[in-house]
Kinemage of the C-alpha trace (Angstrom):
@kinemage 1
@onewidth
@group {chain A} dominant
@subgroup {mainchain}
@vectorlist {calphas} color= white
{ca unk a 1} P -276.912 -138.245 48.598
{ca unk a 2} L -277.902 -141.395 46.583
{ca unk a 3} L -275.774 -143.342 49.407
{ca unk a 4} L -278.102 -141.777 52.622
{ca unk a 5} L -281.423 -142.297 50.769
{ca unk a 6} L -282.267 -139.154 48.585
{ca unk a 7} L -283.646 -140.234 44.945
{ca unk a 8} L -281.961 -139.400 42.068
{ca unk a 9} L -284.995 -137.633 40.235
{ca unk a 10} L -285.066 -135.240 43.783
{ca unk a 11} L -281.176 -134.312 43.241
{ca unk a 12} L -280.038 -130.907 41.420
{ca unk a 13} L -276.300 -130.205 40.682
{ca unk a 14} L -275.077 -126.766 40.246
{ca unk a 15} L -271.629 -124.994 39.100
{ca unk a 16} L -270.488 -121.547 38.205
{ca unk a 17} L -267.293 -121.396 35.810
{ca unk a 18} L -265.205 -124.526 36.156
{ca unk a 19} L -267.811 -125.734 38.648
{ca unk a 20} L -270.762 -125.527 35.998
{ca unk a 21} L -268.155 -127.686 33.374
{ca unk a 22} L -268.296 -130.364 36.148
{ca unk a 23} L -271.966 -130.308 36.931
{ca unk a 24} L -272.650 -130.713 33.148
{ca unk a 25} L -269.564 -133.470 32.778
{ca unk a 26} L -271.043 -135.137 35.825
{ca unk a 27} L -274.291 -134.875 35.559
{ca unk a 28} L -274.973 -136.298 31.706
{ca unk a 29} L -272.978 -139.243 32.640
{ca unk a 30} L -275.135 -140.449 35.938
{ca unk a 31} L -276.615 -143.749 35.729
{ca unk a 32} L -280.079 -141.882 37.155
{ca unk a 33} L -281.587 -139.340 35.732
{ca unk a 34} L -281.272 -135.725 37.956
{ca unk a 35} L -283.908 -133.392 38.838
{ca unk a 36} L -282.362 -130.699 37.112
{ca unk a 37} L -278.144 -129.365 36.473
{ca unk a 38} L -277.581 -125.703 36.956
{ca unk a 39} L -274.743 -124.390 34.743
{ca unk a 40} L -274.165 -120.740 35.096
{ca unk a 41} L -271.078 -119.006 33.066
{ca unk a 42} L -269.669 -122.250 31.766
{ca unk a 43} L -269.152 -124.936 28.698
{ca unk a 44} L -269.685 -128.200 28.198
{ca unk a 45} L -266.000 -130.139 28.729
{ca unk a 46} L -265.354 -133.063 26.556
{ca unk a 47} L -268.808 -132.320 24.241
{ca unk a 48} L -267.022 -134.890 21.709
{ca unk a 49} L -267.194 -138.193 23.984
{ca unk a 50} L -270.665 -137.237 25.483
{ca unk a 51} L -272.313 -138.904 22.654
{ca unk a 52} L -270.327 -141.978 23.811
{ca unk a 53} L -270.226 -141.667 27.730
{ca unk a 54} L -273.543 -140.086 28.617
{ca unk a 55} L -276.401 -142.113 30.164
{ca unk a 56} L -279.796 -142.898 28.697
{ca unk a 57} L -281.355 -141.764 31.410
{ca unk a 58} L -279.675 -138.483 31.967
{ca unk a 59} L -281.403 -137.134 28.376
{ca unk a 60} L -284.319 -136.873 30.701
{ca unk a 61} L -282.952 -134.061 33.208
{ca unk a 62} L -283.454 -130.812 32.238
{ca unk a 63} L -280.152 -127.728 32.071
{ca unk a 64} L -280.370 -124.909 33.203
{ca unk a 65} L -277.579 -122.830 31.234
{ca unk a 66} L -276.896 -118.897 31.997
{ca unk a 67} L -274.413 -116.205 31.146
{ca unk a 68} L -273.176 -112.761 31.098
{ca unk a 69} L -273.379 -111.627 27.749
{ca unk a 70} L -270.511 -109.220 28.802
{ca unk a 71} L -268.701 -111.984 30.170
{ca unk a 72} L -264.491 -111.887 29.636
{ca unk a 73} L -263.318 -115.033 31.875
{ca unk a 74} L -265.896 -117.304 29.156
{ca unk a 75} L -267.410 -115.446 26.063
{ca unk a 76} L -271.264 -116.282 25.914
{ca unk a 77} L -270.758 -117.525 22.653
{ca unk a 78} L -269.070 -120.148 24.297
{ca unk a 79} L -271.585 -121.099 26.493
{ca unk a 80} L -273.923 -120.664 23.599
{ca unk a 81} L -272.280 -122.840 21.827
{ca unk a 82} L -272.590 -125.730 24.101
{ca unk a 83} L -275.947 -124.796 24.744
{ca unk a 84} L -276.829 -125.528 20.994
{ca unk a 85} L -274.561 -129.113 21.115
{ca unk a 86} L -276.443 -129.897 23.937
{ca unk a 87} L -280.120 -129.506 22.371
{ca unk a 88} L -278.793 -131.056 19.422
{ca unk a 89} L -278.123 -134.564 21.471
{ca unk a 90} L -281.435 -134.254 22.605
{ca unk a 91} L -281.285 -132.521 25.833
{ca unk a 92} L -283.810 -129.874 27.225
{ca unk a 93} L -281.743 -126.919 27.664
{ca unk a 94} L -283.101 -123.634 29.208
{ca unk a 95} L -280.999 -121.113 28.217
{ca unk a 96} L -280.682 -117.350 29.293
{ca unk a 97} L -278.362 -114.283 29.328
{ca unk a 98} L -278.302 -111.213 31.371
{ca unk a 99} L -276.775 -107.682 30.826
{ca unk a 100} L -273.694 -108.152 33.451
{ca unk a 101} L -269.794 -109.762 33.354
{ca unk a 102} L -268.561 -113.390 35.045
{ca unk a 103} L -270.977 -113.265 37.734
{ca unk a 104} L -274.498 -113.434 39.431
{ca unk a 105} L -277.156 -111.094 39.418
{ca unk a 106} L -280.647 -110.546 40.714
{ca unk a 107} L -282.651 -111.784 37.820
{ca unk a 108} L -280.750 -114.897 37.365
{ca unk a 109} L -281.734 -115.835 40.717
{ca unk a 110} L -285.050 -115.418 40.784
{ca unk a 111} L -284.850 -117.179 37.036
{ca unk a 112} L -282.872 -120.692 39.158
{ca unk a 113} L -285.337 -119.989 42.006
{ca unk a 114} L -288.413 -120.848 39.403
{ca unk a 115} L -286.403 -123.787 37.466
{ca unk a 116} L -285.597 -125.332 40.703
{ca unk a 117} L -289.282 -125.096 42.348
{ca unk a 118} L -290.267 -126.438 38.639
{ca unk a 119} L -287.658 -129.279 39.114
{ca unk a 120} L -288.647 -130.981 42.477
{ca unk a 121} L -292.758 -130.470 41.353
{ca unk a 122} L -293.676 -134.186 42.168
């Protein structure tokens, strides 16, 4: 996106499960700060190097972190968890849980609806 024109601070990555582990592994280490990563039902991969390998800039971009509080595929105290590293490096983490397993409801999506519309506010 970068490549065909698109800024950085107009870019949002997303991932659910292993997909939300790559956004976050991804997205702290751009050299650009994002408009926003999405990590729904997932941890942050590697937390002990991001101190090391994340960029400056990306302390800028705000997280969006949900989870199932029933969830069995990744405990919520596991996404908790990385949550709290996260905000303890300096990040601005929005974090929020729903009543439901590894998956997406309703609520959620209105919740990413409003963080993204927040996000790409010029």
């Amino acid at each position: 996106e970068r490549a065909r024109g698109l800024a950085a601070h107009r870019i949002l990555i997303a991932g659910f499960s292993q997909g939300g582990a790559i956004a976050l592994h991804c997205g702290l280490r751009q050299p650009e700060a994002l408009a926003g990563i999405i990590a729904l039902s997932t941890y942050l991969p590697l937390h002990d190097s991001l101190a090391e390998e994340a960029s400056a800039a990306s302390r800028t971009t705000p997280i969006f972190m949900a989870h199932g509080i029933y969830d069995a595929v990744i405990p919520a105290g596991i996404g908790q968890h990385s949550a709290r590293h996260l905000e303890q490096q300096g990040y601005a983490v929005h974090w929020h849980s729903y009543f439901m397993q590894h998956a997406v409801c309703a609520e959620e999506l209105a919740d990413i609806r409003a963080f993204i519309a927040k996000a790409l506010v010029d």
